[in-house]
N, C-alpha and C positions, 0 to 999 in steps of 0.2 A: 560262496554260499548265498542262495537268493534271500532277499531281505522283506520279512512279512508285508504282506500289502497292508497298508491303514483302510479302516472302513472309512466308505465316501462323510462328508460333514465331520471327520477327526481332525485334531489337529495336536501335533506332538508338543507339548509346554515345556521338552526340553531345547527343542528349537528357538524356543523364545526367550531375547535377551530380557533377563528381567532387569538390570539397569538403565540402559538403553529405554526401556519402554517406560521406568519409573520417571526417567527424566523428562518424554515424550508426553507422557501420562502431565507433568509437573507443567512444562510448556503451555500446552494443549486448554488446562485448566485456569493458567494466569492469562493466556490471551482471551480465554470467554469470561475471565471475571470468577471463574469458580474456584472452591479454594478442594475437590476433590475431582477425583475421576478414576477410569477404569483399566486396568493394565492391559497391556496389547493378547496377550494371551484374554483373559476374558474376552474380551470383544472380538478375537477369532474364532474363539470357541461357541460366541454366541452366549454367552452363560448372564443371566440375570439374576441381580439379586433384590430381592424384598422380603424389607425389614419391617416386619409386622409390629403392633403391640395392640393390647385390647384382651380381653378375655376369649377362648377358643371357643366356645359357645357362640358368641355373637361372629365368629368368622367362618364354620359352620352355615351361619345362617345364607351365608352371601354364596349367590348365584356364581358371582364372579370368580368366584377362589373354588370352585368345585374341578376337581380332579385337575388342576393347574400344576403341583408340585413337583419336582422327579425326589428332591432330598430336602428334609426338614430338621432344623436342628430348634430344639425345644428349650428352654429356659429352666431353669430349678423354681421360679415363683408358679408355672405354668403345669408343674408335673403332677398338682390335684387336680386338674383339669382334663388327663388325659383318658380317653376313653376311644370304645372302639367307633365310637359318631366321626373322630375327626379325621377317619380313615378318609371320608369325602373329600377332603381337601388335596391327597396326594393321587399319582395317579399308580399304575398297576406295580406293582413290585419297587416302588420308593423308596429309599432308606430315611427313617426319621431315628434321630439321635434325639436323648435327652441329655442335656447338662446334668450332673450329681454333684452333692452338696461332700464327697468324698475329700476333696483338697479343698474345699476353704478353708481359711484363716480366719478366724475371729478377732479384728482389732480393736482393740480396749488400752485407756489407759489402766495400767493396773502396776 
């Protein structure tokens, strides 16, 4: 049975040892002095991450962040802020996820 062709720029992340690459990843980070870094599958995949913080209003504003995103995942402090403005910042058919307050836990002494 022929086996589906992968679109060009894919790459399978079952193919990728996630140990092997977490130790590589561990290596890789103690000989530059850094105390993180990024699994082999990421960096094949090309996948970047940025970690935002600030209000979405003021990131809206920035040229830089316009239509940059393909998926955004939104915070529960961030979910009065959302509106259809910050559609600018993802680009055509994005998925943005918001966190819900559904499973917290509220720890107290009590």
């Amino acid at each position: 049975m022929d086996k589906l062709k992968k679109p060009p720029n894919t790459i399978d992340l079952s193919e990728v040892d996630a140990e092997e690459a977490r130790l590589e990843s561990a290596s890789t980070a103690a000989s530059e002095n850094q105390s993180r870094g990024l699994l082999n599958g990421f960096i094949q995949a090309n996948i970047k991450i940025h970690l935002l913080s600030g209000k979405l209003e003021k990131l809206v504003e920035k040229k830089k962040y316009r239509h940059l995103f393909d998926i955004g995942i939104l915070s529960v402090q961030s979910a009065n802020s959302i509106s259809k403005d910050i559609s600018v910042l993802f680009k055509n058919q994005a998925r943005v996820h918001c966190e819900t307050a559904d499973y917290m836990v509220i720890l107290k002494k009590e």
